[in-house]
C-alpha positions in Angstrom: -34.8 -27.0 43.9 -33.8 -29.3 41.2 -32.9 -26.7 38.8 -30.7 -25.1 41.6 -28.8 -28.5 42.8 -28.0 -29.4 39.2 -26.5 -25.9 38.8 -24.8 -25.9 41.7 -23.2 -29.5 41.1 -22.2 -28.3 37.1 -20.4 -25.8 39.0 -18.8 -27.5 41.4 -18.1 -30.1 38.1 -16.3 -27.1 36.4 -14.2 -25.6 39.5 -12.7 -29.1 39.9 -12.0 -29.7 36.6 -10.3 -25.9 36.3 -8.3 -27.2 39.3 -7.1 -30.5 38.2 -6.2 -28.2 34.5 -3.9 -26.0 36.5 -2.6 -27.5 39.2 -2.0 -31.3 37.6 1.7 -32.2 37.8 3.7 -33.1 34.7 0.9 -31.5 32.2 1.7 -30.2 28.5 2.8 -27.5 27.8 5.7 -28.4 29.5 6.2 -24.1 29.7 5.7 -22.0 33.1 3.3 -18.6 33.6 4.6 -15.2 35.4 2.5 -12.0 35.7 3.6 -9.6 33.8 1.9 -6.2 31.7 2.4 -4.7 28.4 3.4 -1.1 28.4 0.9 1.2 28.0 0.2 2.4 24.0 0.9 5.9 23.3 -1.7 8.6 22.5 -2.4 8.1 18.3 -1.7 11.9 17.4 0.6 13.9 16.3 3.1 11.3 13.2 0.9 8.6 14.7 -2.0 9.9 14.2 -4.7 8.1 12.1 -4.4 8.3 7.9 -5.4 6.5 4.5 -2.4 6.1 3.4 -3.0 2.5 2.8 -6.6 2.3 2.4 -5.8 2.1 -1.4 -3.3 -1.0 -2.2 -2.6 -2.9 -5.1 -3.1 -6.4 -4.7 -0.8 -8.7 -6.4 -1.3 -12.0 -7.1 -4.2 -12.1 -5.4 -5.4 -15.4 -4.6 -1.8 -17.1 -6.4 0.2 -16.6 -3.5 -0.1 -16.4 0.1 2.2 -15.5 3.2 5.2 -13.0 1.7 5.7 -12.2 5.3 9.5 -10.8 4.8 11.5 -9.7 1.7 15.1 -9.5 0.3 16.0 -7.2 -2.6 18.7 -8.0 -5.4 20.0 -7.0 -8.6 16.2 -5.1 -9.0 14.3 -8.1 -8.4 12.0 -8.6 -4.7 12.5 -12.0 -3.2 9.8 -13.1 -0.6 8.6 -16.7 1.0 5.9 -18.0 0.8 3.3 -20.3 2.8 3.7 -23.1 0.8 7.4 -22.8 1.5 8.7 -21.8 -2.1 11.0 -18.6 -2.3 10.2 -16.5 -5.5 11.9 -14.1 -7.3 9.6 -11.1 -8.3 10.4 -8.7 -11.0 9.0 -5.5 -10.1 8.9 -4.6 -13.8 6.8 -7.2 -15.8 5.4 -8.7 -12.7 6.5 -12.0 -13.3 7.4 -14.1 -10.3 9.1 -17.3 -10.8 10.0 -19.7 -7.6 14.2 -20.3 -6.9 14.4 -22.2 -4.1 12.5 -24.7 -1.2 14.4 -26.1 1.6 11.9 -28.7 2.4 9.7 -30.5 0.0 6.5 -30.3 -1.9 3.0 -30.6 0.8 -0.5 -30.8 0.3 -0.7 -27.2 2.2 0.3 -25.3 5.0 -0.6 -27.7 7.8 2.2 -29.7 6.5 4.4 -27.4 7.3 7.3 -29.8 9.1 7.4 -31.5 5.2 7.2 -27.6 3.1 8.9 -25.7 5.3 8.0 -22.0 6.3 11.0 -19.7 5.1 10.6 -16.4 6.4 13.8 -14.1 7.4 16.0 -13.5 4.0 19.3 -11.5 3.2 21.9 -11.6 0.2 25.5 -12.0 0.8 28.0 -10.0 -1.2 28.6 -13.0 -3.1 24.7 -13.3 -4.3 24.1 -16.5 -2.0 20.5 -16.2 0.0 20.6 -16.8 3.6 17.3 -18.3 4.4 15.8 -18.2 7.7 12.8 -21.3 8.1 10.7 -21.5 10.7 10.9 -25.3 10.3 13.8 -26.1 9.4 16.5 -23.7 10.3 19.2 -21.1 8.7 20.0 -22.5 5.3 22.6 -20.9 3.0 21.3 -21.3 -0.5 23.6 -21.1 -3.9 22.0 -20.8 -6.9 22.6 -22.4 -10.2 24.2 -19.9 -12.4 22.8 -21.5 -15.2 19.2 -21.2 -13.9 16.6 -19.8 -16.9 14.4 -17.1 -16.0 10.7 -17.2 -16.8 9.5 -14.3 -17.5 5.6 -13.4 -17.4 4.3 -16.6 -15.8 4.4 -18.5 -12.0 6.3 -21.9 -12.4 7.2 -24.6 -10.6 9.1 -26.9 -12.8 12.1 -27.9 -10.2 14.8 -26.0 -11.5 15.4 -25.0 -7.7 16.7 -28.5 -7.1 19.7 -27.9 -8.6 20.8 -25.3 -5.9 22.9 -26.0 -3.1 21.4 -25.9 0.4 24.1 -25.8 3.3 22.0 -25.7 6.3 24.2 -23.2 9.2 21.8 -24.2 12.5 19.1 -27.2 12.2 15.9 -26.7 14.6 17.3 -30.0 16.7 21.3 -28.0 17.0 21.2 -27.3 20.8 22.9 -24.1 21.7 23.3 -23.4 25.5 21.1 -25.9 26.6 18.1 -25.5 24.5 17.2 -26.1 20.5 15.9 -23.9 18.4 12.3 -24.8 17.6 11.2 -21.4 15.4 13.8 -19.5 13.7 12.2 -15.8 12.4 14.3 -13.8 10.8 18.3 -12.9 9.5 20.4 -9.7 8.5 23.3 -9.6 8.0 26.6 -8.0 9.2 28.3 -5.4 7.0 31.6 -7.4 7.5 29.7 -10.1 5.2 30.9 -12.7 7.7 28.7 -12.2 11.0 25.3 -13.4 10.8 22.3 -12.4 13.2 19.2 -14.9 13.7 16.3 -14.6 15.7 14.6 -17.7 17.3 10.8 -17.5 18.7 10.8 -20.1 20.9 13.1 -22.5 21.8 10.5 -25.3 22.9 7.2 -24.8 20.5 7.2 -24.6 16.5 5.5 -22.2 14.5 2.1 -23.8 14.2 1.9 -24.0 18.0 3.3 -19.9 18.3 0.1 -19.0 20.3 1.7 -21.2 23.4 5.2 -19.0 23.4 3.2 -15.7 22.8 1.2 -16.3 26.0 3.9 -18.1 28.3 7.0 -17.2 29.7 9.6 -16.0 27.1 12.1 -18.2 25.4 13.1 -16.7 22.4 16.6 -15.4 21.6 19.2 -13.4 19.5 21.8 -15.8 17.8 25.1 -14.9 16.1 26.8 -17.3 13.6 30.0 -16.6 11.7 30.2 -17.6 8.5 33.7 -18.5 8.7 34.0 -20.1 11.7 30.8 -21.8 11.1 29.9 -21.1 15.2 27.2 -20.0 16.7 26.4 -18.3 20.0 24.1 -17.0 21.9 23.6 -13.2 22.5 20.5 -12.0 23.9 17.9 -14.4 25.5 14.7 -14.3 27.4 13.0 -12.8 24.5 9.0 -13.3 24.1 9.0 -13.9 20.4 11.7 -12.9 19.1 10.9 -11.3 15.9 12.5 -8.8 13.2 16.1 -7.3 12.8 17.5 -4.7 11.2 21.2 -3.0 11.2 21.6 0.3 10.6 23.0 1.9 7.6 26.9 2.1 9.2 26.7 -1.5 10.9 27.3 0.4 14.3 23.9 -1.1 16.1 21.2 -3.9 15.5 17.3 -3.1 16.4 15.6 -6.4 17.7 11.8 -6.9 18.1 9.8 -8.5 21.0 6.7 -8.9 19.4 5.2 -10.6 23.0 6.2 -7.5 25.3 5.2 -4.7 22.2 9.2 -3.6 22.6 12.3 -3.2 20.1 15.4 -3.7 21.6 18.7 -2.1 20.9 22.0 -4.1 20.4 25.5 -2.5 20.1 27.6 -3.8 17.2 31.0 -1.1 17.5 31.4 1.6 19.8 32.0 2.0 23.0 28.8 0.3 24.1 29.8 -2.7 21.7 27.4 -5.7 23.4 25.4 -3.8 25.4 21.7 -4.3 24.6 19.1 -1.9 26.1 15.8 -1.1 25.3 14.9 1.6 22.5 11.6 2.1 22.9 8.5 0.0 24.1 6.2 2.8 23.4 4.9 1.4 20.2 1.0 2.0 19.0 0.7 -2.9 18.8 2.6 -5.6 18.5 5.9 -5.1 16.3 6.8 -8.2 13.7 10.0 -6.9 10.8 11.9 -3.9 10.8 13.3 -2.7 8.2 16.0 0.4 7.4 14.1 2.7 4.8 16.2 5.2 2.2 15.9 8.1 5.1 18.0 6.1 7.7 14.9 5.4 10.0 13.2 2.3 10.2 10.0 0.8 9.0 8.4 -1.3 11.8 5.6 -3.7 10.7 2.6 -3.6 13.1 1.7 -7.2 13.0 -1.8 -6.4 15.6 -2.5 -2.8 16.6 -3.4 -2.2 19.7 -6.1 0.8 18.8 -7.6 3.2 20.7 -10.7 2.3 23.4 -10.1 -1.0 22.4 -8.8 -4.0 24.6 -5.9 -6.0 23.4 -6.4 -9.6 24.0 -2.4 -9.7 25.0 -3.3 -7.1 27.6 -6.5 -8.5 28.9 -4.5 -11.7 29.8 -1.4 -10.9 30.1 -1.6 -9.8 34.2 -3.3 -13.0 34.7 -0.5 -16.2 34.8 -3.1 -18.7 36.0 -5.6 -17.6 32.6 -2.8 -18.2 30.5 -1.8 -21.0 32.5 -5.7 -22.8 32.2 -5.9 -22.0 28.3 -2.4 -23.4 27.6 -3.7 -26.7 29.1 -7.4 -26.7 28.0 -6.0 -26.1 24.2 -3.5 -29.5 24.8 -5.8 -31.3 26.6 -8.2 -31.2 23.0 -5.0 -31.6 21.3 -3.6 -34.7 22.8 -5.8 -37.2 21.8 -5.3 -35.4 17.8 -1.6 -36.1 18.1 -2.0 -39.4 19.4 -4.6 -40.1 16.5 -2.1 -38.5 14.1 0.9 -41.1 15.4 -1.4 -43.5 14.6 -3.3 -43.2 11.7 -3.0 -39.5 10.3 -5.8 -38.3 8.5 -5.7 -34.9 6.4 -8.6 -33.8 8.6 -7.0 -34.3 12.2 -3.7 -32.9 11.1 -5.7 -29.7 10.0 -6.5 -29.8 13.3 -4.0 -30.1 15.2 -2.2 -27.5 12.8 -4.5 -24.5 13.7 -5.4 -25.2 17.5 -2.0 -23.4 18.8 -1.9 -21.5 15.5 -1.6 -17.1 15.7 -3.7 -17.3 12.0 -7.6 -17.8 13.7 -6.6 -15.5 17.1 -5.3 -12.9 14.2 -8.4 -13.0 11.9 -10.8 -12.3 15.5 -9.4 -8.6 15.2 -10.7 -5.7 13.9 -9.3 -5.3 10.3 -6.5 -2.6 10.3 -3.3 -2.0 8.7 0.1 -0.1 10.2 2.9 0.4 9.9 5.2 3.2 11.7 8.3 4.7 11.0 10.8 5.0 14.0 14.3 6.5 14.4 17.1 4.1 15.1 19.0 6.2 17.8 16.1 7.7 19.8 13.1 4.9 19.4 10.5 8.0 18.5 7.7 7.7 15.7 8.7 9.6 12.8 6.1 8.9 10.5 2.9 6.5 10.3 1.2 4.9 7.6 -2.5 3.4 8.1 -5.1 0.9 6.4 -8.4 2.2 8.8 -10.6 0.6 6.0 -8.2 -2.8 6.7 -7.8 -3.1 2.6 -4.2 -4.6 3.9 -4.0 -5.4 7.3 -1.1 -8.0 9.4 1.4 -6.0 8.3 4.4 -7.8 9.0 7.1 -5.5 7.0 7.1 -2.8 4.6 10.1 -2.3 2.0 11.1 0.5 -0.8 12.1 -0.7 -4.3 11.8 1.7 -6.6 8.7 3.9 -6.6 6.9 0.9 -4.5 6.3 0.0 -1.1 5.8 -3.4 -1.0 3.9 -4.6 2.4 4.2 -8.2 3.5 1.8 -10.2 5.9 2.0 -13.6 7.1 -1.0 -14.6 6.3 -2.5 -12.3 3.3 -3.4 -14.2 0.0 -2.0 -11.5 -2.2 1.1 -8.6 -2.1 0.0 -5.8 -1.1 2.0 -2.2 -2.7 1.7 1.6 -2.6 4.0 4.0 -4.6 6.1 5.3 -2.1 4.9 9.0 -2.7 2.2 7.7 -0.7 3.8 8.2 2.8 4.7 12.4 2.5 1.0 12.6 2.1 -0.8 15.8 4.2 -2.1 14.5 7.6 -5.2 16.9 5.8 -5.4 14.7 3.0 -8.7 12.8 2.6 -7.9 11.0 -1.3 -4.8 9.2 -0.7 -4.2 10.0 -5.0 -4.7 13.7 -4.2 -0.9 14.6 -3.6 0.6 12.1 -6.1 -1.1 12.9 -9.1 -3.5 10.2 -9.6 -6.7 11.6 -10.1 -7.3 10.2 -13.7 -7.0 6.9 -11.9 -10.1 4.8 -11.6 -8.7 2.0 -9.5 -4.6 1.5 -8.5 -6.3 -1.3 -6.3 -7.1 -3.3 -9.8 -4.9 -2.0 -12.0 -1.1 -2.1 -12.3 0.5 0.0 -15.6 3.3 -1.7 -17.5 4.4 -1.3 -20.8 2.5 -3.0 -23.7 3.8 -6.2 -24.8 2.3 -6.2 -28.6 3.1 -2.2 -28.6 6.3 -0.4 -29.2 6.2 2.9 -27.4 2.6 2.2 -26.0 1.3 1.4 -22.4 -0.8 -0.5 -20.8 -2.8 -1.4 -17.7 -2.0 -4.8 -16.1 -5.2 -6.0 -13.9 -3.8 -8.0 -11.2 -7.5 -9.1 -10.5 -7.7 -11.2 -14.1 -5.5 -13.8 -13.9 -5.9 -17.2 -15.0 -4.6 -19.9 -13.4 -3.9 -23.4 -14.7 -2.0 -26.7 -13.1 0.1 -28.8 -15.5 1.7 -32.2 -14.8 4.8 -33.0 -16.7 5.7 -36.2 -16.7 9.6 -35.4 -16.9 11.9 -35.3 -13.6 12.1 -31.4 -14.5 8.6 -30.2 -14.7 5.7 -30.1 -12.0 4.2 -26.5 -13.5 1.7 -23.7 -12.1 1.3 -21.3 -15.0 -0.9 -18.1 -14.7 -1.3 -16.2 -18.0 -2.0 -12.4 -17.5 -4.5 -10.2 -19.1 -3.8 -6.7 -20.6 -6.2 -4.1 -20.6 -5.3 -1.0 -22.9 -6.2 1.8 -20.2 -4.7 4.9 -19.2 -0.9 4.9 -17.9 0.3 5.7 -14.5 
């Protein structure tokens, strides 16, 4: 009997505690809970059925960088952002990537994120001007010196970026009907070079608490700023995360993700439905992050977390069920309040890890089953066109996928490397076992390893860059323009792509 009354009071314990959790007035998150189900996923067959079209990536800078969740393109060169919160400037020739720009300052890592800044939306103006969209800190206009050197062939970050000019557009604290704009996501912008489109997640947690918006009642929203004007205005709210954006090629609509309801949203731009939004399709194969026009006039739609077939979602496993959400919104802030308190106090690296990855996507991300997709979707109909997948999870969080040159470059939020493909990659045979069987590259031994450039001690010859042997080495200047991360690269003489 005693082993029975002690059970029975622990569960009596447990069900009073559960009810103080949910019912307990005035308790953080200060956010509110309705039922609600993601659509169902449709069947993986036909363009979405199953491929290896990305089980065999080139890793870039593998281990050097991590984060290029969104990219920019210009004059030839990929621009990305990174965790750390630098923006680099790739050359997609030589390899060399070389930072430009940081809105907020230099951290110890990425749980100082309100110090480094996370940029991750980025789009050129006409003018060559970047319009950088941080999750932190806002929509910054960035000018760069003209007078900036390149360096080619190495990573550095002597602070030739403080030199640029940062306008910030909208701050995180600028309150726009009512509300500020706690995580700002991504930018495009107009073809008129003037009109400027911003998503923000969430209007009452940051980015290292996103877990809290994904699983509560939607905040995020569609903003529009003119660059003229210098106004902003709301467009489209009531969005559960409010992710990528993407015009199409004659500026006549704009695609809007919903990474928390699995839907892309439709936006009219000129026309006679000019701002009318509807939905364009909410029959995608997991949870959609950037989209992206491609050189065909569809769209590239990173899958940030597939929902795969005879397997539960954890969105749709608690998404019918407010009061879940509701207990695990609280339970999480009940551990972290005493952290924050700790960290007002007396922060210590240790509890500000902490608090950094309780509310953080990263940990709920890594739980699934690695796999990488992205899909191709048409602009005026919402169908899959086309489908590109990593079943082995060589790349996986696929938050974007972008063509320059014979690439497809595929970011991730949270990858330690850049992942590519040549873009031949994606007209392989739904047949095809060898990904390199279509393309020509059966002479190959590992496009995973190996990158081909041309020789740098050669004329006329070729040779294999191995993105795998890079050395890495921290240098300490002394001067107000140095602060340098160098990495030297290795060249193999080996057979040419």
């Amino acid at each position: 009997m005693g082993f029975v009354s002690v059970l029975t009071r622990t569960i009596l314990d447990m069900c009073v505690v559960t009810l103080v959790i949910l019912i307990a007035p005035g308790f953080p998150p200060f956010n509110t809970f309705t039922n609600f189900r993601l659509p169902d996923s449709p069947d993986w067959d036909g363009p979405l059925q199953a491929n290896t079209k990305l089980n065999l990536v080139d890793r870039i800078f593998e281990n050097q960088i991590k984060g290029p969740e969104s990219f920019a393109v210009h004059d030839g060169h990929l621009y990305t952002g990174l965790m750390s919160g630098l923006i680099v400037k790739i050359d997609p020739d030589d390899l060399s990537i070389t930072p430009v720009a940081r809105v907020g300052t230099d951290c110890e890592g990425q749980h100082e994120d309100v110090k480094c800044g996370r940029p991750l939306g980025l789009e050129f103006t006409q003018d060559g001007d970047l319009l950088v969209c941080d999750a932190v800190f806002g929509l910054y206009l960035v000018k760069f010196n003209p007078q900036q050197d390149d360096t080619v062939g190495r990573i550095t970050s002597h602070r030739h970026q403080k030199h640029n000019t940062y306008e910030p557009l909208i701050k995180a604290e600028d309150i726009l009907d009512g509300s500020p704009n706690t995580l700002f996501n991504s930018v495009v912008l107009g073809k008129d070079n003037q009109t400027v489109y911003v998503t923000v997640s969430s209007t009452k947690f940051p980015l290292r608490d996103g877990m809290f918006e994904l699983i509560s009642d939607p905040t995020g929203r569609l903003l529009q700023f003119d660059l003229v004007t210098r106004q902003a205005k709301v467009i489209l709210d009531k969005l559960n995360f409010a992710n990528g954006l993407a015009i199409d090629r004659n500026g006549e609509f704009l695609l809007v993700s919903e990474t928390g309801r699995a839907a892309i949203h439709k936006h009219y731009l000129a026309g006679p439905k000019q701002g009318v939004t509807e939905l364009l399709t909410d029959k995608l194969p997991g949870l959609p992050d950037n989209i992206r026009a491609n050189d065909r006039g569809n769209f590239f739609v990173g899958v940030i977390s597939p929902r795969l077939p005879n397997t539960w979602h954890v969105l749709e496993l608690v998404a019918p069920h407010n009061l879940i959400r509701k207990f695990v919104s609280r339970l999480i802030y009940m551990v972290l309040m005493p952290v924050k308190f700790m960290n007002y106090i007396v922060p210590t690296t240790a509890t500000r890890k902490f608090e950094y990855w309780c509310g953080n996507l990263e940990p709920f991300a890594q739980l699934a089953k690695p796999y990488g997709l992205v899909v191709e979707i048409d602009g005026e109909t919402g169908e899959i066109i086309s489908s590109m997948h990593s079943t082995n999870g060589a790349v996986r969080f696929i938050s974007e996928a972008i063509i320059l040159g014979r690439w497809i470059y595929l970011g991730s939020p949270y990858n330690n490397y850049l992942a590519r493909i040549p873009s031949r990659l994606r007209d392989l045979g739904p047949g095809t076992t060898d990904p390199l069987d279509d393309v020509g590259f059966d002479d190959i031994e590992s496009i995973e390893d190996n990158i081909v450039v041309g020789d740098p001690t050669a004329a006329g010859g070729a040779s294999v860059l191995s993105a795998n042997n890079i050395e890495a080495s921290e240098a300490e200047n002394d001067s107000s323009d140095s602060d340098t991360l160098d990495i030297e690269y290795e060249y193999d003489d080996r057979i040419e792509l």
